[in-house]
C-alpha positions in Angstrom: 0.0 0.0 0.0 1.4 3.6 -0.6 2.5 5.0 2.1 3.2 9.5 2.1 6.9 9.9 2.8 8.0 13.7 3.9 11.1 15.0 2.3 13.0 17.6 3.8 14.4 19.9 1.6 18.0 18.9 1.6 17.2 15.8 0.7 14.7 17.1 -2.1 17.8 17.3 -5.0 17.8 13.5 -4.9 13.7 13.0 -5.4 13.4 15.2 -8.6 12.7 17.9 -5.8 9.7 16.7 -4.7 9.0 17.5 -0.9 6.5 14.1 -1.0 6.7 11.1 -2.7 4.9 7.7 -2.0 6.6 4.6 -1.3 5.1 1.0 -1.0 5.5 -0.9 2.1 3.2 -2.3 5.7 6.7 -1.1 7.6 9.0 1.6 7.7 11.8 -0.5 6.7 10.0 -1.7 3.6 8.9 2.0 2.9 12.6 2.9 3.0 13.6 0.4 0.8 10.9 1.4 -1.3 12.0 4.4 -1.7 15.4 3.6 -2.4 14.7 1.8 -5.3 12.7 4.2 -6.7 15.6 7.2 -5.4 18.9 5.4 -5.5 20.3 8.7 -4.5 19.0 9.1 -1.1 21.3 5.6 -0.1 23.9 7.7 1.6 21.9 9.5 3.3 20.4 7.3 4.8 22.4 4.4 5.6 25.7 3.9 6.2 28.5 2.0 4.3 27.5 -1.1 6.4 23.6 -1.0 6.1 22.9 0.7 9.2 20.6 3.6 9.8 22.2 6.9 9.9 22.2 8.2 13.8 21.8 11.5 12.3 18.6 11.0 10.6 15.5 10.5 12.4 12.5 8.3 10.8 8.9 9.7 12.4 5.5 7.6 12.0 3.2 11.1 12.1 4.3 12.7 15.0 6.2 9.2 16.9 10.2 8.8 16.7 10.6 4.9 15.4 13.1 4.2 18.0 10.7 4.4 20.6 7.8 2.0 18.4 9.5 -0.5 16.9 12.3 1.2 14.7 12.1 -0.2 11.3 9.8 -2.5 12.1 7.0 0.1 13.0 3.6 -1.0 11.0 2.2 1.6 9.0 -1.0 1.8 7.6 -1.8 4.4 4.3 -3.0 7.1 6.2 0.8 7.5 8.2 2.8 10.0 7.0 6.7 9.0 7.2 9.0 11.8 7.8 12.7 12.0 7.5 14.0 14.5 9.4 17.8 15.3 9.6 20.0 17.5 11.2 20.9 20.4 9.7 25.1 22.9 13.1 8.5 25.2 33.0 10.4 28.5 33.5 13.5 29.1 34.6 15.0 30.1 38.6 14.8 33.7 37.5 16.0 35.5 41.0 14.0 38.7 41.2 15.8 40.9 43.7 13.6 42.9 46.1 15.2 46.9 44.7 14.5 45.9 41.4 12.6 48.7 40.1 11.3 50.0 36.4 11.9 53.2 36.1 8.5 55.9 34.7 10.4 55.5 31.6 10.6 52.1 31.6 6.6 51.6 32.9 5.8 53.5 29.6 7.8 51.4 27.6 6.3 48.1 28.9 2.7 49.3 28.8 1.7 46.9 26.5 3.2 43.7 28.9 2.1 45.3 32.3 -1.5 44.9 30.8 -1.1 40.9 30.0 -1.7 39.0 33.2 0.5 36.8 32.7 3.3 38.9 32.7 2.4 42.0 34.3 4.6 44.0 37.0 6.1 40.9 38.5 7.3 39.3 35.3 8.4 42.9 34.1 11.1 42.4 36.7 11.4 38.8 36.1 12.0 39.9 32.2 14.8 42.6 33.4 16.3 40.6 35.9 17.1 37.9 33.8 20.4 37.1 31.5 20.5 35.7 28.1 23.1 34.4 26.3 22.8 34.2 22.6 25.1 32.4 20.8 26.2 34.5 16.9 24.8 37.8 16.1 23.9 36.4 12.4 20.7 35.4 10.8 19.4 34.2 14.0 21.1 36.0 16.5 19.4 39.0 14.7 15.8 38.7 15.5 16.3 36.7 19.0 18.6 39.8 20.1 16.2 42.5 19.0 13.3 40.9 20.5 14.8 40.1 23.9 16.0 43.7 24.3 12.4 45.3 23.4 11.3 43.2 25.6 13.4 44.2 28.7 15.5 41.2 29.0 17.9 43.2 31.3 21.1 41.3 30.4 21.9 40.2 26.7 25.0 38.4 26.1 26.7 37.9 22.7 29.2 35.6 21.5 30.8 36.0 17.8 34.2 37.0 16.7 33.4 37.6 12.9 33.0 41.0 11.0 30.2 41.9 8.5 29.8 41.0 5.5 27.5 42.0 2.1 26.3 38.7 2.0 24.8 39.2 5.7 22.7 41.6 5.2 19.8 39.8 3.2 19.0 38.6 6.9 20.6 39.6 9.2 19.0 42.9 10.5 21.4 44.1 13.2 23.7 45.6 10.6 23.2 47.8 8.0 25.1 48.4 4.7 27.4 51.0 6.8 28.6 48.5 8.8 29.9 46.1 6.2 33.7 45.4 7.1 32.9 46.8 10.8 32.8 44.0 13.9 29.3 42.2 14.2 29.6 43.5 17.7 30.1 46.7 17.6 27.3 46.9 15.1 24.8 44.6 17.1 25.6 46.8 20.4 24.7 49.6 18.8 21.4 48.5 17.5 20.3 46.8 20.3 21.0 49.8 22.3 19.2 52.2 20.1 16.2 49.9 20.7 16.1 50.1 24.2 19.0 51.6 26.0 18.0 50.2 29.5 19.5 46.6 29.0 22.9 45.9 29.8 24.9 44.3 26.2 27.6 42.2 26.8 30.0 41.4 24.2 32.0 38.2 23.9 34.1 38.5 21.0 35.7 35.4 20.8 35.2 31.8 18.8 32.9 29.6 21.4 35.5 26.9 22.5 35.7 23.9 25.1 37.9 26.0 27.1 35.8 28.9 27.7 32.0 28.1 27.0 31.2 26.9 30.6 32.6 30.0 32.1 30.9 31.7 29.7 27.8 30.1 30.2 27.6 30.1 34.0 27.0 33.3 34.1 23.2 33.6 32.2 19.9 32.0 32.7 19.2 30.7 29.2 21.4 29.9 26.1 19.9 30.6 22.9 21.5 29.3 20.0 22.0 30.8 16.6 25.2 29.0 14.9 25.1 27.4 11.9 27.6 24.8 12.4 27.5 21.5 14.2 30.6 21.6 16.3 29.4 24.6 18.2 26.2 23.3 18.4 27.0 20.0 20.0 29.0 22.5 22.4 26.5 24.4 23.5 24.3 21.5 24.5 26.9 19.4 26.1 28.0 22.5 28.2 23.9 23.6 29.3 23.5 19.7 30.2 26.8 20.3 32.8 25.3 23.3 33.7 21.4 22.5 34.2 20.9 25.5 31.6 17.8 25.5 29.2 19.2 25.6 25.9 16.7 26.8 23.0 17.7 25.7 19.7 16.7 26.6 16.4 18.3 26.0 12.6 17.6 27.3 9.2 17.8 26.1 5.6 16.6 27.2 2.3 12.8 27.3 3.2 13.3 25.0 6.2 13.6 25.7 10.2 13.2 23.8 13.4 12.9 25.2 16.9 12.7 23.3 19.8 13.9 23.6 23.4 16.5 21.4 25.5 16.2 21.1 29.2 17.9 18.0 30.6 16.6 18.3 33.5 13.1 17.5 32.6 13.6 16.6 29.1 16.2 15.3 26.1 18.7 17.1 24.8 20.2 17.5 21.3 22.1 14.8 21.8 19.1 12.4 22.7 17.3 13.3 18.7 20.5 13.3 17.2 23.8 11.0 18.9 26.0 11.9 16.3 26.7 14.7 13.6 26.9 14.1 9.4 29.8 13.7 7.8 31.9 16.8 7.0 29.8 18.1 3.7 27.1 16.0 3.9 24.6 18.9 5.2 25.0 22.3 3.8 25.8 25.3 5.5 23.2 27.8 4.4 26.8 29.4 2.9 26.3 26.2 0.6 22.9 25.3 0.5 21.5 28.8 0.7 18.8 30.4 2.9 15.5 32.9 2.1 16.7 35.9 4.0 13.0 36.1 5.8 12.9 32.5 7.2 15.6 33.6 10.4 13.5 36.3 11.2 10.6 33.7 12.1 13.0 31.2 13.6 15.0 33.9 15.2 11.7 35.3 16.6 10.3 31.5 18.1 13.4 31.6 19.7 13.2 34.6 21.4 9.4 33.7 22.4 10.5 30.6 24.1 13.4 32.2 26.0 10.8 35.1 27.5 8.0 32.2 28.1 11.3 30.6 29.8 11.8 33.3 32.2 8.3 34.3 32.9 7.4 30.3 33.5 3.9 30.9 31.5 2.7 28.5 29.2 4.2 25.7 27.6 8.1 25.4 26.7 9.2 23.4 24.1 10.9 21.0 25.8 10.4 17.4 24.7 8.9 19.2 21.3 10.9 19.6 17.9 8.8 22.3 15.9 9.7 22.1 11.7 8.2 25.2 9.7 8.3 24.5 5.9 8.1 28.3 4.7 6.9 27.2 1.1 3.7 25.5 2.6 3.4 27.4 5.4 2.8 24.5 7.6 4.2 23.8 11.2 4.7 20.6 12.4 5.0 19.3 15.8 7.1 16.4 17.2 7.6 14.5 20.3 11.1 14.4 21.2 11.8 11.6 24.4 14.9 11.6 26.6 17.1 8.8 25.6 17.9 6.9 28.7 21.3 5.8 27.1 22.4 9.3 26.0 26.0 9.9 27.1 25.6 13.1 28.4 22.3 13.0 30.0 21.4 9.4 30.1 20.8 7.6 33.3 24.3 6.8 32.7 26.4 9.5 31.4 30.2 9.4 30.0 30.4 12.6 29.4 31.4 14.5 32.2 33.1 17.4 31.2 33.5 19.0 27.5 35.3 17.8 24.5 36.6 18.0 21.1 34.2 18.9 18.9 36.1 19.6 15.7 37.5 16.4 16.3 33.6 14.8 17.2 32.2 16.0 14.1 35.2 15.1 11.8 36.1 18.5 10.7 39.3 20.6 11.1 39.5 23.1 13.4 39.4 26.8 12.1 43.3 27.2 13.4 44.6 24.7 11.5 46.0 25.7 8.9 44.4 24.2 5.4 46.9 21.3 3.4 45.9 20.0 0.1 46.3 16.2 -0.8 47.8 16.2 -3.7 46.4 13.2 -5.3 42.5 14.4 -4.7 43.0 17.6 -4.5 43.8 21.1 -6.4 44.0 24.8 -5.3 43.2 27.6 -7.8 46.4 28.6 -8.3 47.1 25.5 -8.8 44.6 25.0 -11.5 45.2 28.7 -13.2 48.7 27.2 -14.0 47.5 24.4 -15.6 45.1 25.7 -17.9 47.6 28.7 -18.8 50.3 26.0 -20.2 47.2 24.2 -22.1 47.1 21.3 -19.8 44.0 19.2 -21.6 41.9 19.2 -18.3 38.1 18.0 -18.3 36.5 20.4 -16.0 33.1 20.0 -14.4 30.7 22.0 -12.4 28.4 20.1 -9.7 26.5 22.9 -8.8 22.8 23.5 -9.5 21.5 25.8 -12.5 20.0 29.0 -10.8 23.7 29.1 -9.4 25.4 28.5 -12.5 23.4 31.4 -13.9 25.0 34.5 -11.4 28.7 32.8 -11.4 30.2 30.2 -13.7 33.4 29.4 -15.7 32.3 27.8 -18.8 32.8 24.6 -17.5 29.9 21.6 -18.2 27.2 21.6 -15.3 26.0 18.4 -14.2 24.5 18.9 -10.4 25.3 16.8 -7.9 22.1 15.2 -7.5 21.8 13.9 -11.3 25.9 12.8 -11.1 24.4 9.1 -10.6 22.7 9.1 -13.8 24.7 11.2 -15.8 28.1 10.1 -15.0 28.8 8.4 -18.1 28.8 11.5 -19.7 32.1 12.4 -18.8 35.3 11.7 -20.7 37.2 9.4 -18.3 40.2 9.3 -20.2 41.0 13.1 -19.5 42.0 14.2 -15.8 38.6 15.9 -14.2 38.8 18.3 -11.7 35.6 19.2 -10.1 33.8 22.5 -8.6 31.2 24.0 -6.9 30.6 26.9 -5.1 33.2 26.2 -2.2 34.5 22.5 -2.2 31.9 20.4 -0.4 29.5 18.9 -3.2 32.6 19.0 -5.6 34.3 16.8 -2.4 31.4 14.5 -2.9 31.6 14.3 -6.1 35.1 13.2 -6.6 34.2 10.7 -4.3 31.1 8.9 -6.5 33.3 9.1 -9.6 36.5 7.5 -7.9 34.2 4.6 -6.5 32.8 4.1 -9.9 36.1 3.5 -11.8 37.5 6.8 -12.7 41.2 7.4 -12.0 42.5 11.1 -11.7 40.0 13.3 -10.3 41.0 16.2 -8.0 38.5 18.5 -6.0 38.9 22.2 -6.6 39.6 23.7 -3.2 37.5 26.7 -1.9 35.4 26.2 -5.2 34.1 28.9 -7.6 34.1 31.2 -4.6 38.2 30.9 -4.5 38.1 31.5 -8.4 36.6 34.6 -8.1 38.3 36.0 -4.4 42.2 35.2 -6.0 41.9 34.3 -9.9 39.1 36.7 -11.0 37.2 39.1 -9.5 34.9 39.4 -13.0 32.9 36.4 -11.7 30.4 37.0 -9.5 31.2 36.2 -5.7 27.5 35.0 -4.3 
């Protein structure tokens, strides 16, 4: 019987991007299977080298996690909807002192909270007693910033060491045009100031590390995320489970977002719906993979809604909930999360006890190490501007998708990524291929399939088209 099977949009490239396709099957295993037959592509994706599920892919029966039914074994009937959703990087002990005041000023300002009951003049105080530390003043950190200081969150924290760029601005709102090339904290101080100049900003410009994030965190009430990489975020949640700190989580990609809130102590944590990261490349950044500039402002502002419900203690927090937004339907959908009792960091019986690696846990290299190419699989631009001045008969292909050829290309063949299984063939083995996209990662993968399917020299274009145009030339487009 057909069964409806939810495709989240990373994966959409390998299903003719379709965001639901039907699969045949009376289990979620034979669904699956189902669906690889009829999508080849998704195979790594899903399933690892040795047949086994992906840990960083969750399967849901409408709104169950199969690991908690009976994993692949869970029936399903035709009206289930299967949903594969990947990763993609009650209130909290607020102390209210007794001088705690708001100002006439600040009465005026709050007008519109004092009337709500469930905030009023008491959780006024509560708001401005209480410190937040939000994690990147980017596309998330934007809206989540803004909001909280409006709001009277007395204490903002900010951690980021990274400067703006043009590319930022399409979301995120703390800086403006002037303050391209300026530091993102400077420029967020300064905005969050004009909008209310009675919280107190503190800036932490520095890069989120083992060694400093649970001094840094000890300090504030509730973390909020906003990094787009899976190191730090891995990081943060290991560090608020040491330090009983909610932790309120959200990610963005293309038209995609999930919110959700982690509380270990009365619910799982990120580790507990996902035990282990992608491989390096796998996911893409929303650098890669791209991101409509209006979908962090409605993350960003969930976000904010569940750190102030946090420290007011009203309503319901999102704790054992994962909330996806598809921004193309606009449909939300809800998700019960469960502690894992086997989770190494809050599990009935931890082995995590203190912070580690994280680079090193999610198989990437850390920023400070300085970048080496493999020669055999790999080739820098340089590299390849030599090559092609001296007439070197090279076969050069693009992997990136066609809107993106479009703004920036080289004249090289485009075959995307997702249609490389079926169009392989097409390319001229007996001719060295070096492969691009916009900055190494789908070319990576690339290089990969082709290598595993026979071909001999291929080399991965380092740093991508967006190298090509930063140090060979600045006439193509830099997106």
């Amino acid at each position: 019987m057909p069964i409806k099977v939810f495709i989240p949009t990373p994966l959409r490239p390998f299903t003719e991007k379709r965001d639901t396709v039907e699969a045949e099957g009376a289990t979620v295993g034979e669904v699956l299977q189902d669906l690889l037959r009829k999508h080849s592509q998704l195979q790594p994706h899903l399933y690892s080298e040795n047949g086994a599920m992906r840990s960083y892919v969750n399967i849901y029966v409408n709104d169950e996690d199969i690991r908690y039914l009976s994993k692949e074994k869970t029936p399903v009937k035709s009206s289930d909807t299967v949903s594969i959703i990947p990763s993609i990087a009650g209130g909290v002990d607020v102390a209210v002192e007794t001088d705690i005041q708001l100002s006439k000023e600040e009465l005026l300002r709050y007008s519109r909270h004092l009337l709500i009951p469930e905030v009023g003049l008491t959780g006024q105080k509560k708001l401005k007693a209480a410190k937040v530390l939000v994690i990147g003043a980017g596309g998330l950190g934007s809206p989540v910033s803004m909001y909280l200081a409006a709001a009277g969150v007395g204490t903002i924290g900010i951690v980021d060491f990274d400067v703006v760029d043009a590319t930022n601005l399409q979301r995120q709102i703390l800086h403006s045009t002037n303050d391209v090339g300026r530091s993102k904290l400077e420029s967020a101080r300064e905005t969050l100031k004009g909008i209310n100049p009675n919280v107190v900003i503190k800036t932490h410009e520095e890069r989120l590390s083992s060694e400093n994030a649970l001094e840094l965190f000890a300090g504030y009430d509730v973390i909020v995320d906003g990094t787009d990489n899976f190191p730090t975020r891995y990081l943060v949640n290991d560090a608020c489970v040491l330090l009983n700190k909610p932790y309120v989580y959200g990610s963005i990609l293309r038209f995609d977002g999930q919110v959700s809130v982690f509380d270990a102590r009365r619910g799982p944590c990120y580790r507990c719906l996902y035990p282990t990261p992608p491989p390096p490349g796998l996911v893409p950044s929303c650098a890669e993979g791209g991101v409509l500039g209006v979908l962090p402002g409605i993350i960003g502002t969930l976000q904010a809604l569940e750190a102030i419900k946090l420290i007011l203690g009203e309503g319901e927090p999102l704790v054992g909930k994962l909330v996806l937004f598809d921004a193309l339907k606009f449909s939300f959908r809800e998700l019960k999360l469960r502690r894992d009792p086997n989770c190494p960091v809050c599990g009935d019986n931890p082995t995590i006890h203190e912070l580690i690696d994280y680079d090193q846990f999610c198989g990437v290299k850390p920023p400070t190490v300085e970048e080496t190419i493999d020669e055999e699989t790999e080739i820098t631009v340089e590299q390849l501007k030599a090559r092609l001045d001296r007439g070197d008969d090279l076969f050069i292909l693009d992997v990136r998708e066609p809107h993106e050829y479009e703004i920036a290309n080289i004249g090289a063949p485009l075959i995307p990524l997702g249609e490389l299984p079926k169009r392989f063939r097409e390319i001229d083995s007996s001719k060295e291929i070096i492969i691009h996209c916009k900055s190494g990662r789908r070319s990576a993968l690339a290089a990969d399939f082709l290598r595993k399917n026979g071909f001999k020299s291929v080399k991965n274009l380092v740093g991508g088209i967006d190298a090509w145009s930063e140090r060979i030339d600045p006439n193509v487009p830099h997106y």
